[in-house]
KOLBA-223027 format. One record per residue (C-alpha): residue in one letter; x, y negated, z. Coordinates in nm, 3 decimals. Layout:
% KOLBA-223027
SITE  code       xx       yy       zz
SITE     A        X        Y        Z
...
//
This chain:
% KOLBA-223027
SITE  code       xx       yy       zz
SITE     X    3.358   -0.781    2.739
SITE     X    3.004   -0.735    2.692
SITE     X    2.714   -1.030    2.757
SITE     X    2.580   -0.865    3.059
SITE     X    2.928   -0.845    3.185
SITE     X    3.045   -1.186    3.148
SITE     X    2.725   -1.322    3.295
SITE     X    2.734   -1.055    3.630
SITE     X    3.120   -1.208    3.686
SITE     X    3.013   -1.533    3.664
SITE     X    2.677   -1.697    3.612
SITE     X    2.520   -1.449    3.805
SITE     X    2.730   -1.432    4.094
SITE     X    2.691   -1.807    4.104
SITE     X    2.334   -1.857    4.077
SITE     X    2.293   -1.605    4.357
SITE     X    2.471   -1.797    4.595
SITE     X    2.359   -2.153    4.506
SITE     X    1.991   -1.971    4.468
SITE     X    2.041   -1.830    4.841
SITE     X    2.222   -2.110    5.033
SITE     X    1.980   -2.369    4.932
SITE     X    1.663   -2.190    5.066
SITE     X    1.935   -2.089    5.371
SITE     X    2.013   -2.423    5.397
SITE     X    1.663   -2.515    5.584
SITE     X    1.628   -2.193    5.755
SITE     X    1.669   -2.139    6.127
SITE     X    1.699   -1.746    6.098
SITE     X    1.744   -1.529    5.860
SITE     X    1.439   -1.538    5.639
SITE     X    1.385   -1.122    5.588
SITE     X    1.494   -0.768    5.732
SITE     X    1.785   -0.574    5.574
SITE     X    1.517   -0.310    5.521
SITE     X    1.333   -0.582    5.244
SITE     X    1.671   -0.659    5.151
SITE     X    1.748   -0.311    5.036
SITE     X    1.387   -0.260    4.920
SITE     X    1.457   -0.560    4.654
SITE     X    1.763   -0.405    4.586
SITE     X    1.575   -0.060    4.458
SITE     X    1.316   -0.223    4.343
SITE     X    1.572   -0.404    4.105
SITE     X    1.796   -0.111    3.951
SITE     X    1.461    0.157    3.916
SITE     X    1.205   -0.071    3.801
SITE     X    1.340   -0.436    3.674
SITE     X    1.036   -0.589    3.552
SITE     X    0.818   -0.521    3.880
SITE     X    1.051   -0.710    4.108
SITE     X    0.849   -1.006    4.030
SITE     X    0.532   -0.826    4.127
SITE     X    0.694   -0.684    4.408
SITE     X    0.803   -1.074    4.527
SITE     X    0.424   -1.130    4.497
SITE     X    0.324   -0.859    4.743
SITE     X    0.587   -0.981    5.019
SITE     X    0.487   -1.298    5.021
SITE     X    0.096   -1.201    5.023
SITE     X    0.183   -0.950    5.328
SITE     X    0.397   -1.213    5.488
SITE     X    0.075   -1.461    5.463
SITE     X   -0.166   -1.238    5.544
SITE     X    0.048   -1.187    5.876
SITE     X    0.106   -1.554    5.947
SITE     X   -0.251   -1.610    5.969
SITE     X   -0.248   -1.407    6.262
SITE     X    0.052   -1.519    6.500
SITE     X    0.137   -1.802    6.700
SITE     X    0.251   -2.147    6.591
SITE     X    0.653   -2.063    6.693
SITE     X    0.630   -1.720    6.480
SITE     X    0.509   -1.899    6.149
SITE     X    0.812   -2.077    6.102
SITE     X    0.975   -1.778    6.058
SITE     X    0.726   -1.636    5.828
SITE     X    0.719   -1.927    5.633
SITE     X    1.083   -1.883    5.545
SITE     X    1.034   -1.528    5.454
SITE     X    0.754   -1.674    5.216
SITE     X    0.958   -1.906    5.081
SITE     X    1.213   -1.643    5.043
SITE     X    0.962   -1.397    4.877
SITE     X    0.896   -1.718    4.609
SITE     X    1.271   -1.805    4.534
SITE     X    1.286   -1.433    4.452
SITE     X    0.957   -1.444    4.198
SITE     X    1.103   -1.767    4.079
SITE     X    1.398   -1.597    3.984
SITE     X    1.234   -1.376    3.759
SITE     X    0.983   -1.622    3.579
SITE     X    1.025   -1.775    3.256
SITE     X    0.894   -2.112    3.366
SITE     X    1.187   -2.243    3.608
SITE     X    1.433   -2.408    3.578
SITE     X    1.663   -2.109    3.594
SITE     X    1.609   -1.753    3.628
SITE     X    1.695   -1.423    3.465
SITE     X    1.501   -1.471    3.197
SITE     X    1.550   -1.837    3.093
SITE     X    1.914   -1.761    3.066
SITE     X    1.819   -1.464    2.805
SITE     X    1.665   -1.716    2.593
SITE     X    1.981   -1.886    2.578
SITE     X    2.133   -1.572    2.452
SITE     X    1.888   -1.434    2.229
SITE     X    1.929   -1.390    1.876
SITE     X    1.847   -1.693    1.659
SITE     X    1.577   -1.554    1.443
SITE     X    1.377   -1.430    1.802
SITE     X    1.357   -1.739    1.971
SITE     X    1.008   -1.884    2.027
SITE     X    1.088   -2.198    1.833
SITE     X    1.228   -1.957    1.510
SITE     X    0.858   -1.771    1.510
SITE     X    0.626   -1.945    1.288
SITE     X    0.295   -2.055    1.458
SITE     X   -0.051   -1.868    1.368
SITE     X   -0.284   -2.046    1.136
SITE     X   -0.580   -1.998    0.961
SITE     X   -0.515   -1.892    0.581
SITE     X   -0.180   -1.691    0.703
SITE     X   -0.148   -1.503    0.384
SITE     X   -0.113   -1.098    0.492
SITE     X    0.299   -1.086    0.463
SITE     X    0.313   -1.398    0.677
SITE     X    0.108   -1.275    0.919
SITE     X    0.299   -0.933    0.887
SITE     X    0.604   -1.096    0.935
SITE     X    0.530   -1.335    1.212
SITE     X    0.364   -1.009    1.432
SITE     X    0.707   -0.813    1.347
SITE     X    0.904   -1.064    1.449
SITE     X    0.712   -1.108    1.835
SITE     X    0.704   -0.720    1.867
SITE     X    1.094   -0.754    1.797
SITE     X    1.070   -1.053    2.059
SITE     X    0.919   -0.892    2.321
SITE     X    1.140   -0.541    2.289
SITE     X    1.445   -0.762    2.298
SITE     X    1.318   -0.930    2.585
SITE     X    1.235   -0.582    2.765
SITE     X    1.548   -0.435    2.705
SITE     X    1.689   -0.797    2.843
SITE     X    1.515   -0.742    3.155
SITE     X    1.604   -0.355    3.203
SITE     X    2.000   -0.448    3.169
SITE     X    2.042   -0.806    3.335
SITE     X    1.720   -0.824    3.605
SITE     X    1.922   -0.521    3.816
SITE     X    2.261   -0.705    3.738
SITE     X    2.147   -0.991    3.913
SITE     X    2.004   -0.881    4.213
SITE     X    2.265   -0.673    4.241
SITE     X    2.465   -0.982    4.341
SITE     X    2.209   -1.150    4.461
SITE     X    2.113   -0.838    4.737
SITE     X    2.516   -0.828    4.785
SITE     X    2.548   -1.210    4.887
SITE     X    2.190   -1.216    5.081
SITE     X    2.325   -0.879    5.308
SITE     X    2.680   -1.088    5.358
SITE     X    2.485   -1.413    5.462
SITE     X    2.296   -1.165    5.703
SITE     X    2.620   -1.094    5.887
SITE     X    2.695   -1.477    5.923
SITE     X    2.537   -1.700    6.180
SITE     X    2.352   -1.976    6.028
SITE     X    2.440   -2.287    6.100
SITE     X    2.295   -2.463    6.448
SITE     X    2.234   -2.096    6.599
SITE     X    2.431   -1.879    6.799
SITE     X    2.595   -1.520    6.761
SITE     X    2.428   -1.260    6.558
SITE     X    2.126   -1.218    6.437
//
């Protein structure tokens, strides 16, 4: 079994339901359309690293729009803004989990950030030779990371968010 398949089975799948029920947790409705839903979706399997880009623009068009409406309808927008985040969150390097944070747990050794030696003046010309070789290796390994495991994810994650779109949330009534 394959990395990318372990971690879609399991980590994955998990992460995209505790991601998802905490921000549904303080929702009243259902913080976006199916239509976005699917749109994340596609964004996901045909272009993996602009979903975080994409995230960006929903929540810019989603602010935009909340500048404009009534005091009842920004709640709502407000969740899909804070939806909009989780799902940029998810792809950034800087929280405390996300696609990519859990690649660096499974990159190789000798490309981890900590295994690249620093730049300094007097780097002798192999040194420096080396230490560029070894980022270029970095960042392809982190490219083809995000083109296999960024659609894996939101694969599940799109999967769990249309389920939860089915279910009432709790303290309403019926459908949405």
């Amino acid at each position: 079994m394959t990395t990318l398949d372990l971690l879609s089975d399991t980590v994955y799948c998990e992460q995209a339901v505790r991601q998802l029920d905490c921000l549904l947790g303080t929702c009243e409705t259902f913080p976006v359309k199916r239509a976005q839903i699917y749109g994340l979706q596609q964004i996901a399997r045909q272009e993996p690293g602009k979903v975080a880009e994409f995230a960006k623009h929903q929540s810019t068009r989603a602010e935009r729009k909340q500048e404009q409406v009534s005091e009842q309808a920004k709640l709502g927008l407000q969740a899909e803004i804070d939806f909009w985040h989780l799902v940029h969150r998810l792809c950034d390097s800087s929280s405390p989990w996300s696609v990519l944070t859990e690649g660096w747990k499974h990159a190789p050794a000798e490309l981890r950030a900590e295994n690249i030696p620093p730049r300094y003046k007097g780097m002798s010309p192999d040194e420096r030779t080396r230490r560029n070789q070894l980022k270029a290796d970095q960042q392809a390994w982190l490219a083809r990371w995000t083109k296999d495991h960024v659609p894996a994810f939101f694969e599940r994650f799109c999967t769990y968010a249309l389920y939860r779109l089915e279910i009432p949330l709790p303290g309403t009534s019926g459908k949405r």
